[in-house]
Structures are given as C-alpha cells and as structure tokens.
N, C-alpha and C positions, 0 to 999 in steps of 0.2 A: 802486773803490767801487761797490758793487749800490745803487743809490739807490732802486729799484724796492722796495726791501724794506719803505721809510719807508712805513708806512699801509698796507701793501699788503692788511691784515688787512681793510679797509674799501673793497675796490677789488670789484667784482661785475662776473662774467661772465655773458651773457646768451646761451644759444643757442636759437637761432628755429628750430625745426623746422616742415613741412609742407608739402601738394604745392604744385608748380610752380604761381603762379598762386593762391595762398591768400591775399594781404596781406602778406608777409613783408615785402618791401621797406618797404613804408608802414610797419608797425609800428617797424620799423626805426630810422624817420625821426624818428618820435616818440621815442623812447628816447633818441637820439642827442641830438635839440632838449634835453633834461630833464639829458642829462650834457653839453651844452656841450664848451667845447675837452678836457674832462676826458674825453670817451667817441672810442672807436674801432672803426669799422666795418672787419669782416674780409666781405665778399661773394664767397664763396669762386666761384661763379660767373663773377662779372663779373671776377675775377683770374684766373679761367682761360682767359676769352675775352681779356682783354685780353693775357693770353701768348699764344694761339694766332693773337691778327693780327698779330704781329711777324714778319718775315722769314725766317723760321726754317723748313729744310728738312733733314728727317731721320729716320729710320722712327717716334721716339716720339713728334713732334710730329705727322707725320701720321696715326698711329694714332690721338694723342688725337684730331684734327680728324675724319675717320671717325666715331670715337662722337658728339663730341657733336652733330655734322651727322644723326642718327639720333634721336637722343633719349637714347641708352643711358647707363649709369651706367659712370663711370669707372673706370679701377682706385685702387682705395682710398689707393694711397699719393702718388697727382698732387694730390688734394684737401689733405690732408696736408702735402705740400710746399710749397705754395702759404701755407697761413696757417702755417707753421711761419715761413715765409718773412719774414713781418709781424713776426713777435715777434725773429728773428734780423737781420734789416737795418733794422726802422722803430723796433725797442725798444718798442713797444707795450702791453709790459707792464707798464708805469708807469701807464696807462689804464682806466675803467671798456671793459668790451668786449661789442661784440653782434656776434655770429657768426652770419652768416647761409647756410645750404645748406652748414652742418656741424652738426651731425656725423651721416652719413648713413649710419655703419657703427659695429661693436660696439669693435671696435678704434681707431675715432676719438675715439669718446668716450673709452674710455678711455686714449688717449695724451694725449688733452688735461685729463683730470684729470692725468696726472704730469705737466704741462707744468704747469698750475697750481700742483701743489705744490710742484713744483721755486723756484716763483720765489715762495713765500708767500702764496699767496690762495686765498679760500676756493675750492673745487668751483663750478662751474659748474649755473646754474639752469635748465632747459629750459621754454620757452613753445611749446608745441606749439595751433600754430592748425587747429584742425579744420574741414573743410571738404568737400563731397562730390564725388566724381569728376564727377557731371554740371555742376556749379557750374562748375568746374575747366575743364574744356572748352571752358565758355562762354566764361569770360574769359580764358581765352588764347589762340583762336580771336580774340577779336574786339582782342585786345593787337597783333597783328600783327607780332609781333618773326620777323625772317626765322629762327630755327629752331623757330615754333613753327608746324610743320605739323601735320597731323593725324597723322601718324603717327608723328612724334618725339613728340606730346604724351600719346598712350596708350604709347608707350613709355616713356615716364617714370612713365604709373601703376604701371604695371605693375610695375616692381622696387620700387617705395613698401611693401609688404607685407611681400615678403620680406627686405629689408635695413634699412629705413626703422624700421619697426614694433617691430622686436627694442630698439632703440635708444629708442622710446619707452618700455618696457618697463623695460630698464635705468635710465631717471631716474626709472621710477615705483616700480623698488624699494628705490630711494636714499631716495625720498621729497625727490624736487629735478624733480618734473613739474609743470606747473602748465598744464594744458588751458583754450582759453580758443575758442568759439566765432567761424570766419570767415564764416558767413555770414549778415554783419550789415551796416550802412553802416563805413565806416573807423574813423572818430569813435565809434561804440560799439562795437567791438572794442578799441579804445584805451581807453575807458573800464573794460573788464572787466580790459584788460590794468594800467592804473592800480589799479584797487582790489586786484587779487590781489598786486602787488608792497607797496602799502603792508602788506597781510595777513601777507604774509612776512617781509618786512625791517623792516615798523615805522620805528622813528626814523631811520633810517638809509636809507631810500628818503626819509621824508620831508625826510629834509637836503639831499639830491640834489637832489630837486625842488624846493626850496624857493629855493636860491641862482638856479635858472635864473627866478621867477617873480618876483624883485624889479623 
C-alpha cells in the first residue's frame, strides 16, 4: 500500500538554492521549526561529507574526496544519488521536504520533478537566496569550516554561473522561483521568506504554520 499517496496533493517541496555561505542552512531551520515532525531535511552536502568520512577506499570515493577537498562541483549524479537515497531507504516522501545544495544542475531539477510526480506531489518551489560573491567570501572565510579555504571558496563561485544559474532560469520559466534577498540580518530574510510563501500557497502555508504556533 503507497500510503504516501494519502494528501500527498498538499505535501510541498522546498529547494533552497544559492552560494555557499548565503543562509541556506539557517533558512532551512526555519522551514523545518513551521513543518514540525511533518518536514524533512535533504542537505545534500552534509550527506556527502558524512559518506565520504566513512571508511571507504576506492577510486570513486577518492575521486569524490579530491573534489570536494578543492571546492569543485561534483559529477551530477553523486548529488543525485545521495537524496535519491532519502526517498528510497528513509521514505521521506510522506514529508513536507526542503532540499538543500540541490538542485545545482538542469538535469537535477528535472529528475526531481519526475520523482515528485511519480509519487503525487505537487513540483517543487525554488527560494533562491541572492547574495553577492564578496558577501560570500566574507562569511565563509570567517565560518572556518576546514574546506572552506580561499581557494575551494572562489571555486565554488566559480561554477555558480555556469551550472547553478541555468537552474535558476528553469524555476523562473516554470514560474516556481521565488527570489528572496540574503544580505540582510537572518530574521529578516525569513521574514521575506514567510511573506512570499504565504503569497503563494495562501491557506495552505498558513495551515502549516499555524499548527506549529499553537
């Protein structure tokens, strides 16, 4: 029995795009606090680092370690496999869901609309937080997380453009982008990021929200 199917009409996906170092996470956090046990974080990221300190020695895992020891962008189908992964062993798609450092290619996106459809929910909404490369810099320079050197960190601008951009492009001719200013305090990013979901989903964001504020 597909149990996921029950409501699943009213189940909303969230992908967070934007550079390394924009708020993603934080936003994140908020989303998640408003869907309660009902929401599920896909941090395609931290699922990749938490595979690559496993024990594991082999040319693909050290290839991936290589890249992301550099800054470079993946090959597209490790990211992929990774939150495929969520929906195939965690069932996660019973869940509202915020996807975070997906979908960073043209082809992600659109695997993950037919993953969506396949299991009855609507397409997926994109919050792209915009924010500027010397912002950027700043705060991940002073985040000090051991791969964010100086030179993994412009490399990671760097492919934002060309692979990243396309992908904003595609939600905005869907008319499912929803651009929302990062460099602001936390708190008032979240607030633009609140008023633009109620804009959109109407009653149905506000039900979300509402059960978590009793």
């Amino acid at each position: 029995m597909r149990t996921y199917k029950r409501n699943s009409k009213q189940l909303l996906t969230i992908v967070l795009i934007g550079l390394s170092g924009s708020g993603k996470g934080t936003q994140a956090k908020f989303l998640l606090d408003n869907f309660g046990e009902n929401g599920y974080y896909i941090q395609t990221g931290g699922l990749m680092r938490e595979l690559l300190a496993k024990p594991l020695h082999n040319p693909t895992i050290e290839g991936f370690r290589r890249i992301m020891g550099t800054g470079g962008l993946m090959p597209g189908w490790f990211p992929i496999f990774v939150w495929l992964r969520e929906f195939i062993e965690k069932g996660c798609a019973q869940k509202h869901l915020v996807l975070d450092g997906a979908c960073r290619r043209i082809q992600e996106a659109k695997l993950l609309d037919e993953v969506l459809a396949w299991h009855n929910r609507p397409l997926s909404i994109c919050l792209f937080i915009d924010i500027s490369t010397a912002e950027v810099e700043k705060r991940l320079l002073l985040r000090g997380r051991k791969d964010d050197t100086l030179e993994a960190i412009q490399n990671r601008l760097a492919y934002f453009p060309k692979d990243v951009l396309p992908v904003i492009r595609y939600y905005k001719r869907a008319r499912r982008l929803i651009r929302i200013s990062g460099e602001q305090a936390p708190s008032d990013v979240w607030r633009d990021v609140d008023s633009a979901l109620v804009k959109r989903f109407g009653s149905l964001w506000a039900s979300v929200s509402k059960l978590q504020k009793k």
